[in-house]
CHARMM internal coordinates of N, CA and C (Angstrom, degrees):
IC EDIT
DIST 1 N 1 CA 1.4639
DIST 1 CA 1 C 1.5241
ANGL 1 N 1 CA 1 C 109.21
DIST 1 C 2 N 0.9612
ANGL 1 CA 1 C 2 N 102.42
DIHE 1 N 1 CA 1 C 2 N 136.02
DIST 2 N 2 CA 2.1382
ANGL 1 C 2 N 2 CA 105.90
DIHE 1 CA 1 C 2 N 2 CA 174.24
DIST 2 CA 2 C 1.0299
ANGL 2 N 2 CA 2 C 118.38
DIHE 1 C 2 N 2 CA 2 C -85.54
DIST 2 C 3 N 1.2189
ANGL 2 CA 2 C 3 N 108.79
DIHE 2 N 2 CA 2 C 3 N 87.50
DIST 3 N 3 CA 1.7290
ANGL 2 C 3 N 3 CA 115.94
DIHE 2 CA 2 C 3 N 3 CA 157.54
DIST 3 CA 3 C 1.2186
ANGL 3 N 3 CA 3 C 146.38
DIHE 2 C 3 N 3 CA 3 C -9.79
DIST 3 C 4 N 1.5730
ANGL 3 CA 3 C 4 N 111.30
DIHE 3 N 3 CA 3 C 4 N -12.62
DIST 4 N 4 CA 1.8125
ANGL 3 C 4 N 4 CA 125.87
DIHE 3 CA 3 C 4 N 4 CA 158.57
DIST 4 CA 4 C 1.3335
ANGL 4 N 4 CA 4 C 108.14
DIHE 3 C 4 N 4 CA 4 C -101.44
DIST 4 C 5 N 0.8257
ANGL 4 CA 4 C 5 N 130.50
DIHE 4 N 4 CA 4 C 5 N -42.94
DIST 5 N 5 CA 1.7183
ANGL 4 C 5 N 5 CA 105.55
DIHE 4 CA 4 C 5 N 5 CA 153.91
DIST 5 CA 5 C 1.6044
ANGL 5 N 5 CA 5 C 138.95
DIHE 4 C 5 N 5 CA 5 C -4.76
DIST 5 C 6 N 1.4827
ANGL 5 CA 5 C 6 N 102.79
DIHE 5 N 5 CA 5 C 6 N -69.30
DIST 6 N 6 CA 1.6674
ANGL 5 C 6 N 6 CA 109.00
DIHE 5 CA 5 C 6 N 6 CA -179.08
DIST 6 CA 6 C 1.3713
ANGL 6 N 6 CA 6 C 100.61
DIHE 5 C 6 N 6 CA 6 C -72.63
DIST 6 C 7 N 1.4786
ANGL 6 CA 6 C 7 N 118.36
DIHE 6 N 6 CA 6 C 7 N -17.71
DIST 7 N 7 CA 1.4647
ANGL 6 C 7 N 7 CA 101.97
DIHE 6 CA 6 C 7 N 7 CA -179.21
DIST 7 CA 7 C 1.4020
ANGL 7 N 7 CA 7 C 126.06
DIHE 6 C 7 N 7 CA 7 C -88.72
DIST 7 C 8 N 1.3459
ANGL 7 CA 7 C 8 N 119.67
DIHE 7 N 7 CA 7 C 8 N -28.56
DIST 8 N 8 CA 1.5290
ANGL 7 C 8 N 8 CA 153.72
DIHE 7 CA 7 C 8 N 8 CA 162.82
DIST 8 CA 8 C 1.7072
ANGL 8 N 8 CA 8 C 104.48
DIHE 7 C 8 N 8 CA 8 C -54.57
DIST 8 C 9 N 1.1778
ANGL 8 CA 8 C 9 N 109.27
DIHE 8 N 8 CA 8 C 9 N -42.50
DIST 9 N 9 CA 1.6247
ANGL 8 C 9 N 9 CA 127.45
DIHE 8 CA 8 C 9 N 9 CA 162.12
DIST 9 CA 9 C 1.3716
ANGL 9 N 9 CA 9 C 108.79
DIHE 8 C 9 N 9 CA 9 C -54.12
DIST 9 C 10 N 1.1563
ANGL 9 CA 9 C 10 N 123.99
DIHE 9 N 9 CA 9 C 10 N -67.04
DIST 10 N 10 CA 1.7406
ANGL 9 C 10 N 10 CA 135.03
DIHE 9 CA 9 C 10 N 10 CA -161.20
DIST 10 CA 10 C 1.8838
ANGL 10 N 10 CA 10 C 93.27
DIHE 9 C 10 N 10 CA 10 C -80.51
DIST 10 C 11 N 0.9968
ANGL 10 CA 10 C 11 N 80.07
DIHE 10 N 10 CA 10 C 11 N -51.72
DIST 11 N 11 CA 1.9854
ANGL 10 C 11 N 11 CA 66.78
DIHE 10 CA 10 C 11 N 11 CA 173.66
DIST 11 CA 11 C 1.0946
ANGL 11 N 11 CA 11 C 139.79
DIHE 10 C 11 N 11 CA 11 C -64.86
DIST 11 C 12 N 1.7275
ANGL 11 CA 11 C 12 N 122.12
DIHE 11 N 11 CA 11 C 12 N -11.83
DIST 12 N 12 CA 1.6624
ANGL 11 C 12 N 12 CA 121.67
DIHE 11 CA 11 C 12 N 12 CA 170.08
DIST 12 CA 12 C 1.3628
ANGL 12 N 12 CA 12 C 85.08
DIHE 11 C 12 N 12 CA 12 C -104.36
DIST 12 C 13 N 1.6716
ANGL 12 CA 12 C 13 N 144.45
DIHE 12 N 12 CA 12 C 13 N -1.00
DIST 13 N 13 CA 1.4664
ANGL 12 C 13 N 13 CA 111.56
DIHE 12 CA 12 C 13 N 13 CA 167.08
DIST 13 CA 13 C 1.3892
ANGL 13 N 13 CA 13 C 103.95
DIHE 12 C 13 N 13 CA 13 C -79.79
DIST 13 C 14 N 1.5781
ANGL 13 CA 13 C 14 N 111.56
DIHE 13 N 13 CA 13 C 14 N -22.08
DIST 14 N 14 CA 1.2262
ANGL 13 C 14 N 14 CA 112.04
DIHE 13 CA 13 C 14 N 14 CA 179.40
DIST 14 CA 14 C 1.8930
ANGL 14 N 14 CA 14 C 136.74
DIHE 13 C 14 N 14 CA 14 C -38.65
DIST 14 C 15 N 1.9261
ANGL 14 CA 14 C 15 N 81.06
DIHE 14 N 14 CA 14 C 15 N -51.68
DIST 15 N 15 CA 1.7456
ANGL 14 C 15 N 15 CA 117.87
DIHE 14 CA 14 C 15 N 15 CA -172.98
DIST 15 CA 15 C 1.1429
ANGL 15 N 15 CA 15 C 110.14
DIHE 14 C 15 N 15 CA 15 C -77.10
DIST 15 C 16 N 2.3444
ANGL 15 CA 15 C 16 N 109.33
DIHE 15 N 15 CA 15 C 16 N -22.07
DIST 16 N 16 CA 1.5316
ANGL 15 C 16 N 16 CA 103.95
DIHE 15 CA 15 C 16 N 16 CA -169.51
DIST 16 CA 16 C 2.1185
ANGL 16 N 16 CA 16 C 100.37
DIHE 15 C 16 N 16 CA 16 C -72.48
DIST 16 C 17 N 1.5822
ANGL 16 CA 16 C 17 N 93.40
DIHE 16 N 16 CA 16 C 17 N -43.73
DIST 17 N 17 CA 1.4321
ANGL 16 C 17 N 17 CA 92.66
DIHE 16 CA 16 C 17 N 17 CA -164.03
DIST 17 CA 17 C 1.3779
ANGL 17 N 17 CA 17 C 122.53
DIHE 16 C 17 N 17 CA 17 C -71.39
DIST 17 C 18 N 1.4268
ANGL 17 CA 17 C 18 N 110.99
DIHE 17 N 17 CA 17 C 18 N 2.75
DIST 18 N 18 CA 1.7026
ANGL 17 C 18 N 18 CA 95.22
DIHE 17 CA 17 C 18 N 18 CA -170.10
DIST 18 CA 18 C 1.4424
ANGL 18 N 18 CA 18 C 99.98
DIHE 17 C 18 N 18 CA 18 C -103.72
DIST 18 C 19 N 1.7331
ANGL 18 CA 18 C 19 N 98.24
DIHE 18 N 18 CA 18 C 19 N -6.70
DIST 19 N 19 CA 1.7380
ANGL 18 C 19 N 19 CA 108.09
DIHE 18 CA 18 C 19 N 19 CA 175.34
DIST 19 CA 19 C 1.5540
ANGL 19 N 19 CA 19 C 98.16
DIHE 18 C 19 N 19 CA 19 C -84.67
DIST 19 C 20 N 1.3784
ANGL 19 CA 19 C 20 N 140.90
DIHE 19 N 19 CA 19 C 20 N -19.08
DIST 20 N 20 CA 1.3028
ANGL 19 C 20 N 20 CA 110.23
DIHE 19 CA 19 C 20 N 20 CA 161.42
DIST 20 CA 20 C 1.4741
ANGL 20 N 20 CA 20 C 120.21
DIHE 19 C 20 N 20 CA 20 C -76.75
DIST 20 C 21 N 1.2863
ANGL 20 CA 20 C 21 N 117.43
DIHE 20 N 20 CA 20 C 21 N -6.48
DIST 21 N 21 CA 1.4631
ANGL 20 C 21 N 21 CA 101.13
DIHE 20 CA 20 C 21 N 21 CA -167.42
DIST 21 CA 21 C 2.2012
ANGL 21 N 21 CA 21 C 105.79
DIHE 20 C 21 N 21 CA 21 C -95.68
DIST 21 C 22 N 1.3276
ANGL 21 CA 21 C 22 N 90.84
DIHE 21 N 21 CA 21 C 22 N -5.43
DIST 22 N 22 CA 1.6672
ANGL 21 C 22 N 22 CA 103.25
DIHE 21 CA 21 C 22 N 22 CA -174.07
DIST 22 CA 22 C 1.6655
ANGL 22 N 22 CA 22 C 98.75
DIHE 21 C 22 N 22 CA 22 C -53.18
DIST 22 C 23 N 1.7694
ANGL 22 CA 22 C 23 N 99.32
DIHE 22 N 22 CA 22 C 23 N 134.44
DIST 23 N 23 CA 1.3947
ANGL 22 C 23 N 23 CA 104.75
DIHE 22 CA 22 C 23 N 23 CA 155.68
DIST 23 CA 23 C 1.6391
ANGL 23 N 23 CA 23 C 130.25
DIHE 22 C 23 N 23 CA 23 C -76.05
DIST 23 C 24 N 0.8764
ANGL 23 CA 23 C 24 N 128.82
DIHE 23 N 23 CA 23 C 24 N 166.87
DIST 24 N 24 CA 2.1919
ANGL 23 C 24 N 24 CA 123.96
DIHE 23 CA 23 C 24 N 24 CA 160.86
DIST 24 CA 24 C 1.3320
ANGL 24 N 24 CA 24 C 93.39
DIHE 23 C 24 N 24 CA 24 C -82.48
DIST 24 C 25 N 1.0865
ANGL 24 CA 24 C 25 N 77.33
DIHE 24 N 24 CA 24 C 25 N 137.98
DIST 25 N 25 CA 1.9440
ANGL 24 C 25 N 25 CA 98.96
DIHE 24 CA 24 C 25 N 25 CA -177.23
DIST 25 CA 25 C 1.5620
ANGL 25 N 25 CA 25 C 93.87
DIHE 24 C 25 N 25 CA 25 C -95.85
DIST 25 C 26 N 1.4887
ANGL 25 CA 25 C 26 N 94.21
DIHE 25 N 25 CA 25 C 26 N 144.25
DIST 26 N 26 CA 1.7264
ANGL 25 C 26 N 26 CA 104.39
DIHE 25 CA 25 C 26 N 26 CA -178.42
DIST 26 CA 26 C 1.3852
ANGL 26 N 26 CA 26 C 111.14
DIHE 25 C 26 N 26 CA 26 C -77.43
DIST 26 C 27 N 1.2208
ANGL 26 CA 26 C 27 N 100.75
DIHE 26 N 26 CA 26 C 27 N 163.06
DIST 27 N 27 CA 1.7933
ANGL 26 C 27 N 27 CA 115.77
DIHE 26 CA 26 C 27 N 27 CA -171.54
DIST 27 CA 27 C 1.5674
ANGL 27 N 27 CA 27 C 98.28
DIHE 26 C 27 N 27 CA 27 C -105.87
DIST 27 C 28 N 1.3955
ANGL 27 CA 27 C 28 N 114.69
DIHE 27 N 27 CA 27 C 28 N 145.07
DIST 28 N 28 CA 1.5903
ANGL 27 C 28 N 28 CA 129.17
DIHE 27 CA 27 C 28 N 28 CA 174.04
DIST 28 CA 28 C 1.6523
ANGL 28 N 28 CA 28 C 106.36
DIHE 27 C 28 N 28 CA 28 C -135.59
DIST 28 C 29 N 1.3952
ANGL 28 CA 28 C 29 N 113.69
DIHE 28 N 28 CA 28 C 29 N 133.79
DIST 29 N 29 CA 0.8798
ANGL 28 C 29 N 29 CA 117.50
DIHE 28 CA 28 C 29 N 29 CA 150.26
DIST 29 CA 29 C 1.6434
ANGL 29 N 29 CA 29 C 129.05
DIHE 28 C 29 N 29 CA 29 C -64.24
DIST 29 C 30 N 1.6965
ANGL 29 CA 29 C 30 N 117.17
DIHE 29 N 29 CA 29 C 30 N 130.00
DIST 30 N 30 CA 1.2802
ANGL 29 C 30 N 30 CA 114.18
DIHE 29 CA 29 C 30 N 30 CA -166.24
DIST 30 CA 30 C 2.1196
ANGL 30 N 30 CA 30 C 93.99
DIHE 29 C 30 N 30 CA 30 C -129.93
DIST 30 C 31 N 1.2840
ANGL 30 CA 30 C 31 N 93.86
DIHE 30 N 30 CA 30 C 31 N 137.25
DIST 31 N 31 CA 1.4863
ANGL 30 C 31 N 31 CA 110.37
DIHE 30 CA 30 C 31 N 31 CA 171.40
DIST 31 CA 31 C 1.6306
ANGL 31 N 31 CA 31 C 125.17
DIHE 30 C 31 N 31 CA 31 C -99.22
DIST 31 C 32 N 0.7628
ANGL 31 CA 31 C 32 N 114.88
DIHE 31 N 31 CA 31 C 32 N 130.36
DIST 32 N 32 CA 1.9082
ANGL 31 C 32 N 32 CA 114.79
DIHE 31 CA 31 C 32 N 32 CA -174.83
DIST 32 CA 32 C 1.7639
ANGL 32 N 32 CA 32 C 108.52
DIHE 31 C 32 N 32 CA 32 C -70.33
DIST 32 C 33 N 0.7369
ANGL 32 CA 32 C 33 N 108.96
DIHE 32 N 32 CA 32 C 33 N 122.72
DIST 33 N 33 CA 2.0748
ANGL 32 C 33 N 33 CA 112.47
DIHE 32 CA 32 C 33 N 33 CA 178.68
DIST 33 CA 33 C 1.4681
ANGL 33 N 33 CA 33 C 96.01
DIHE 32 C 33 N 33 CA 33 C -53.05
DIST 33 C 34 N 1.5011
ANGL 33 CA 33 C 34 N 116.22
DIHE 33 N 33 CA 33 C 34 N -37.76
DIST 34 N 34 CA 1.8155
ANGL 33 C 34 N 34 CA 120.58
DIHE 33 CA 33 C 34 N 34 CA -167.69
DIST 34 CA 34 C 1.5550
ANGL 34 N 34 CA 34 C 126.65
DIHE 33 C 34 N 34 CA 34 C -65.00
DIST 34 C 35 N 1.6691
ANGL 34 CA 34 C 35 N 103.07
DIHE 34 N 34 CA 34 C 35 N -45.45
DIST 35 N 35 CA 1.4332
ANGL 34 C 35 N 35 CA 110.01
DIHE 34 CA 34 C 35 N 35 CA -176.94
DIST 35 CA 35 C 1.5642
ANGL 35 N 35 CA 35 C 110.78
DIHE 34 C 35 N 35 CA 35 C -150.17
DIST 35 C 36 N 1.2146
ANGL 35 CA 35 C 36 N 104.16
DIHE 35 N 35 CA 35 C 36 N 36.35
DIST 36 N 36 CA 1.8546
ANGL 35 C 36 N 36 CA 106.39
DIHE 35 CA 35 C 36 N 36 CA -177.17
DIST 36 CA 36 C 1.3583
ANGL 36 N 36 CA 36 C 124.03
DIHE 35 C 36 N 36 CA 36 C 35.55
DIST 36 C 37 N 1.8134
ANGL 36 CA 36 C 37 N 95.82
DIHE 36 N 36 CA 36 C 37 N 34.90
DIST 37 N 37 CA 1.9306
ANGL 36 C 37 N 37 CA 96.86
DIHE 36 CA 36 C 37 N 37 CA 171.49
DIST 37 CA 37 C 1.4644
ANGL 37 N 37 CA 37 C 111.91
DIHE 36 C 37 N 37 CA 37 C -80.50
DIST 37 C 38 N 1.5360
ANGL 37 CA 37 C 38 N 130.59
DIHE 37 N 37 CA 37 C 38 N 124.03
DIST 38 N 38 CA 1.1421
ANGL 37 C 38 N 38 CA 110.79
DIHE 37 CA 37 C 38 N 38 CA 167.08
DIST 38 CA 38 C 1.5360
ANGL 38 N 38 CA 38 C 120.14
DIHE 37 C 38 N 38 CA 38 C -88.54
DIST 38 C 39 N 1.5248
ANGL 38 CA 38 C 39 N 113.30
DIHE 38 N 38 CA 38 C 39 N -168.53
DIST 39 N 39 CA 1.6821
ANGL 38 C 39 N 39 CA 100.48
DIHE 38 CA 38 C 39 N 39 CA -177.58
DIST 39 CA 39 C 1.9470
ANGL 39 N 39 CA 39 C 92.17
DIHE 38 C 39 N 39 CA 39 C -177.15
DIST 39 C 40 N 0.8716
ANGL 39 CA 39 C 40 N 109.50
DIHE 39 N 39 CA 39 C 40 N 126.98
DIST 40 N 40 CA 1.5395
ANGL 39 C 40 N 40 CA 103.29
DIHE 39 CA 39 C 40 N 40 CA 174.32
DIST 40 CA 40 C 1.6066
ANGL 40 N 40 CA 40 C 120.02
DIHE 39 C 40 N 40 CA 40 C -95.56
DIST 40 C 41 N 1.1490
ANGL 40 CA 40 C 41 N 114.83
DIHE 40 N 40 CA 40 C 41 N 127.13
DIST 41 N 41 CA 1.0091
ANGL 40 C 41 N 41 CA 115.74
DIHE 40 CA 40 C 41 N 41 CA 160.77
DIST 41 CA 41 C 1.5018
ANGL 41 N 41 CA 41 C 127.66
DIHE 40 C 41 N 41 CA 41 C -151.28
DIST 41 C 42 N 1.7373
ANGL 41 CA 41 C 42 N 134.17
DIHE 41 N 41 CA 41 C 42 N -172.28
DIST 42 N 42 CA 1.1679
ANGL 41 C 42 N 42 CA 115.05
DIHE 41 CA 41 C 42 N 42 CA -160.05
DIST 42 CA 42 C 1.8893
ANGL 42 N 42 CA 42 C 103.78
DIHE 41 C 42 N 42 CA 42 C -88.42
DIST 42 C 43 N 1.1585
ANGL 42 CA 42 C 43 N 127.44
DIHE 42 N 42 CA 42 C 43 N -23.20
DIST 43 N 43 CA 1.4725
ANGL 42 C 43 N 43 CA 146.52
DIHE 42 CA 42 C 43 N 43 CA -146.76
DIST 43 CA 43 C 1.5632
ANGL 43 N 43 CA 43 C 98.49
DIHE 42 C 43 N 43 CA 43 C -131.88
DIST 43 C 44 N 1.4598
ANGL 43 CA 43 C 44 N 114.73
DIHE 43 N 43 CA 43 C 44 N 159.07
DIST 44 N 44 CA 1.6654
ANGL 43 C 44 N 44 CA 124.33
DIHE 43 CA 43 C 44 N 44 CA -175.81
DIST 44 CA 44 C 1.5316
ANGL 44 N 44 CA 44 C 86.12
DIHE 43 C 44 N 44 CA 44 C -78.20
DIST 44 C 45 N 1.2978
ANGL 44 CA 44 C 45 N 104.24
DIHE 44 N 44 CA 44 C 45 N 137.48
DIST 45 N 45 CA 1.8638
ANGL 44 C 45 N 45 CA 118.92
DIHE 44 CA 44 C 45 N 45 CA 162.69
DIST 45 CA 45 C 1.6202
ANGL 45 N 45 CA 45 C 116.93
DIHE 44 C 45 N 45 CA 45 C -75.73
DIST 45 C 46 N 1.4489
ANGL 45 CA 45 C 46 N 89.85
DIHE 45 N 45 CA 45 C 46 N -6.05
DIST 46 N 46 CA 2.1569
ANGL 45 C 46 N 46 CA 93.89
DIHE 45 CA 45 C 46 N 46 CA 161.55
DIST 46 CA 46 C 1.8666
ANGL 46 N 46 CA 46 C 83.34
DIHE 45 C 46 N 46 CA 46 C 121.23
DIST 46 C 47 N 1.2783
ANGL 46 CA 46 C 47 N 102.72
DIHE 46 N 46 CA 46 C 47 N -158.63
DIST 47 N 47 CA 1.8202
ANGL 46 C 47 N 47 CA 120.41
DIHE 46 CA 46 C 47 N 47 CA -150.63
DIST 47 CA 47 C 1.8527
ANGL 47 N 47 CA 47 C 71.30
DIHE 46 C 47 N 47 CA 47 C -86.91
DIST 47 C 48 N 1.7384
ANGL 47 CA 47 C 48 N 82.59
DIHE 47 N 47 CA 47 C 48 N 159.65
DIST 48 N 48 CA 1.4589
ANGL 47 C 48 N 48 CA 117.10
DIHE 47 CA 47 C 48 N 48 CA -178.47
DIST 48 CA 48 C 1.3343
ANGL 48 N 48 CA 48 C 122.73
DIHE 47 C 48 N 48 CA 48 C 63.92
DIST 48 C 49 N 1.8561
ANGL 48 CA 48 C 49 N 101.61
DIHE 48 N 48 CA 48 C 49 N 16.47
DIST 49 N 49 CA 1.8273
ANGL 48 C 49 N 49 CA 102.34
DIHE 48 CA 48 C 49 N 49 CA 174.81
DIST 49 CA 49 C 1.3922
ANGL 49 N 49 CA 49 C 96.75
DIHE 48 C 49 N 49 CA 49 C -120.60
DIST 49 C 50 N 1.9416
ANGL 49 CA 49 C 50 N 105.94
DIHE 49 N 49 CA 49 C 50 N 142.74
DIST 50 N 50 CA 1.6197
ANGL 49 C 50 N 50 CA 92.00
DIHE 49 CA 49 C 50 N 50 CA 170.85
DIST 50 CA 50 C 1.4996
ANGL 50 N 50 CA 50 C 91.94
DIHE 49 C 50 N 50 CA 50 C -147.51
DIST 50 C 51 N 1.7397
ANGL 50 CA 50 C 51 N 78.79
DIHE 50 N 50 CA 50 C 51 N 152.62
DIST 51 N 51 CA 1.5967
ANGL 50 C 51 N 51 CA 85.92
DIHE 50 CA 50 C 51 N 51 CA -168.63
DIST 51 CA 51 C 1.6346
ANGL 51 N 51 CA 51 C 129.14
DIHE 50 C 51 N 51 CA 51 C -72.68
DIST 51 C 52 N 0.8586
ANGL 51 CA 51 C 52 N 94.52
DIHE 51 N 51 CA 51 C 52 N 106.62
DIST 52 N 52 CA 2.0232
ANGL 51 C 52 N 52 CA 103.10
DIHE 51 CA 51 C 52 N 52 CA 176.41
DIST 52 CA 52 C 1.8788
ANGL 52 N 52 CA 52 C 134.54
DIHE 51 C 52 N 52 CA 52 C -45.30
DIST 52 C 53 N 1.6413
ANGL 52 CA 52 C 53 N 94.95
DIHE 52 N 52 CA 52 C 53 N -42.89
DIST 53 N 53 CA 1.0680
ANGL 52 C 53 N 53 CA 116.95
DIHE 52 CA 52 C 53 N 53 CA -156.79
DIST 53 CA 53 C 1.5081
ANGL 53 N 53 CA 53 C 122.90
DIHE 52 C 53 N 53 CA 53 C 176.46
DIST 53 C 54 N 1.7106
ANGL 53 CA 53 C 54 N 122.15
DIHE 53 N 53 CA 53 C 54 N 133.68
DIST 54 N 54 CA 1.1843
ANGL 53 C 54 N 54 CA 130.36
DIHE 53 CA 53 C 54 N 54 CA -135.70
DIST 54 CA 54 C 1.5437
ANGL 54 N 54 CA 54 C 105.99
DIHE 53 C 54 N 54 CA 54 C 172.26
DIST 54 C 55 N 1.2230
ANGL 54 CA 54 C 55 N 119.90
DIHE 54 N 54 CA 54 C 55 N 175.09
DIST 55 N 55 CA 1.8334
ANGL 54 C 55 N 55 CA 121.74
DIHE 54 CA 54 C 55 N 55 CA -12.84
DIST 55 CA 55 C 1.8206
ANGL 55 N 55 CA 55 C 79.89
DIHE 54 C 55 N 55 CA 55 C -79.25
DIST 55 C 56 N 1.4249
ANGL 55 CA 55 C 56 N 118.96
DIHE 55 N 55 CA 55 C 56 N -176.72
DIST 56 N 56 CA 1.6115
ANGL 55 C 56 N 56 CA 125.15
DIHE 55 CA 55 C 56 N 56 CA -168.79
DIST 56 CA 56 C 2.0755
ANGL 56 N 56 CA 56 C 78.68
DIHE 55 C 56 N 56 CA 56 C -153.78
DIST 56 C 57 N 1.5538
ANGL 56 CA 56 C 57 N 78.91
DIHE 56 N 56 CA 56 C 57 N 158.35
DIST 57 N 57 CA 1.4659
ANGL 56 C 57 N 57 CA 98.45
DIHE 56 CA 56 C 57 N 57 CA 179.50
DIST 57 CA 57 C 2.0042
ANGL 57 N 57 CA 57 C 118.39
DIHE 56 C 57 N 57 CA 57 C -88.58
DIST 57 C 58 N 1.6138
ANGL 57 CA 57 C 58 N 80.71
DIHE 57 N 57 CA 57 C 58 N -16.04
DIST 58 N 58 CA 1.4812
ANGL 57 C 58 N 58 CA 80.01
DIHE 57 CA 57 C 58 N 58 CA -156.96
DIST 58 CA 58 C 1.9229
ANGL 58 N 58 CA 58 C 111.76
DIHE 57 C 58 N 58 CA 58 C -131.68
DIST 58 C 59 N 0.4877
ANGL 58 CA 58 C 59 N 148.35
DIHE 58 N 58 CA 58 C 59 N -171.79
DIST 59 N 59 CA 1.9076
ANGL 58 C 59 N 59 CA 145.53
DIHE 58 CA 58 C 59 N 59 CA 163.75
DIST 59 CA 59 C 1.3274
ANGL 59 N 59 CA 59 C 125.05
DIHE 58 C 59 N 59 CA 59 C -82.71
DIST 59 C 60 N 1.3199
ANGL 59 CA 59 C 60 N 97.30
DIHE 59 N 59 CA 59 C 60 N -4.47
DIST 60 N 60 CA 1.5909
ANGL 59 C 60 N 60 CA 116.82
DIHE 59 CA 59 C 60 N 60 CA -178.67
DIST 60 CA 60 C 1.8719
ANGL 60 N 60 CA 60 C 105.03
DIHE 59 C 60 N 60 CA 60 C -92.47
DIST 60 C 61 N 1.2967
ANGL 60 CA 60 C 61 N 100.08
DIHE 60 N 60 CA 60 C 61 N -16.14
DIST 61 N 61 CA 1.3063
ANGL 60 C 61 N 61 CA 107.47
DIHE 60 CA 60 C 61 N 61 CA -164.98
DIST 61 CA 61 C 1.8504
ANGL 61 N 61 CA 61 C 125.59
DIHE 60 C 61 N 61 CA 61 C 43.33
DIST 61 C 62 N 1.4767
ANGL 61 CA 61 C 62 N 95.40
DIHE 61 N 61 CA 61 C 62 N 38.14
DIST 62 N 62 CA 1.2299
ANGL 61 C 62 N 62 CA 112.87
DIHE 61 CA 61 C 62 N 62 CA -179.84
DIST 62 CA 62 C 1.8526
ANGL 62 N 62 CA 62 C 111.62
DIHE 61 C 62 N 62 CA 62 C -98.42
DIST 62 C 63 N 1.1280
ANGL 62 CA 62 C 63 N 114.53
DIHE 62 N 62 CA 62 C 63 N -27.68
DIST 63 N 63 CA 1.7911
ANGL 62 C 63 N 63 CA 104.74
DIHE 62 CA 62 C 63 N 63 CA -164.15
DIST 63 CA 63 C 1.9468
ANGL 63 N 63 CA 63 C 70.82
DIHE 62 C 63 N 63 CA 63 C -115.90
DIST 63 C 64 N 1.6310
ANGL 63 CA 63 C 64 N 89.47
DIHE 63 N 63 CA 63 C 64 N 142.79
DIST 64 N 64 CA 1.3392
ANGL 63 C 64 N 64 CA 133.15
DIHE 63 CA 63 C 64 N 64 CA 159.04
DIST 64 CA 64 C 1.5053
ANGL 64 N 64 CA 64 C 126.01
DIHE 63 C 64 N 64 CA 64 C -53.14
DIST 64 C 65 N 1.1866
ANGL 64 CA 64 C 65 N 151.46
DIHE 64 N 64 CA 64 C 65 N 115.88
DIST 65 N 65 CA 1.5351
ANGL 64 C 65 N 65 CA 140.79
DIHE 64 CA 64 C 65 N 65 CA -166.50
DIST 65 CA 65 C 1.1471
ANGL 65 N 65 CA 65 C 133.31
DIHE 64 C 65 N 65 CA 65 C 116.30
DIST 65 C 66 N 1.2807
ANGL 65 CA 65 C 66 N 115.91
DIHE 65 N 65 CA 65 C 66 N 175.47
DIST 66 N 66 CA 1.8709
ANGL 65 C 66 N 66 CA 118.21
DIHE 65 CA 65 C 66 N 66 CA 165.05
DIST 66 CA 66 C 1.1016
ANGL 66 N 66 CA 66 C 113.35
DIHE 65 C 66 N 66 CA 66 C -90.03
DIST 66 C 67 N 1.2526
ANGL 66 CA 66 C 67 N 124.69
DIHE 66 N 66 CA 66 C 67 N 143.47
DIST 67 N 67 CA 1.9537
ANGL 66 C 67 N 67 CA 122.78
DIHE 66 CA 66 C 67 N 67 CA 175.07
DIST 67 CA 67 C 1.6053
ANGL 67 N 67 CA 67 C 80.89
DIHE 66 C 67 N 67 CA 67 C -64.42
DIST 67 C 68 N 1.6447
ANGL 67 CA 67 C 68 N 80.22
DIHE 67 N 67 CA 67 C 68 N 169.91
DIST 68 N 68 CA 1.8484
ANGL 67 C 68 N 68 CA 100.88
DIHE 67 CA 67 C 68 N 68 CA -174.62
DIST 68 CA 68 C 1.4730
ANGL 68 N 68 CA 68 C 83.54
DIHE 67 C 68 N 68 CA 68 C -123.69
END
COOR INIT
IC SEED 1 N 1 CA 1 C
IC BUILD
């Protein structure tokens, strides 16, 4: 029997379960320092964005809150 097997095994049960226990990460509205575009998303879009407003439930940055 090949010995990476059981381990290759234990490691995507590994990746399956800690992906059920993951929360949704909240959404923030973020503004550009350059030209006051906003844009929502969950993570900084890199240098010259700052965040305005948050946390939002959704990508729309329309509902108020943390996902549950």
């Amino acid at each position: 029997m090949n010995p990476v097997r059981p381990l290759i095994a234990f490691a995507a049960g590994a990746l399956f379960c800690t992906a059920l226990w993951a929360d949704l990460a909240p959404w923030y509205k973020w503004r550009s320092r350059f030209n006051d575009y906003d844009i929502c998303a969950q993570t900084s879009p890199g240098d010259g964005w700052v965040k305005v407003k948050g946390p939002f439930q959704d990508a729309h940055c329309s509902k108020p809150g943390v996902p549950h």
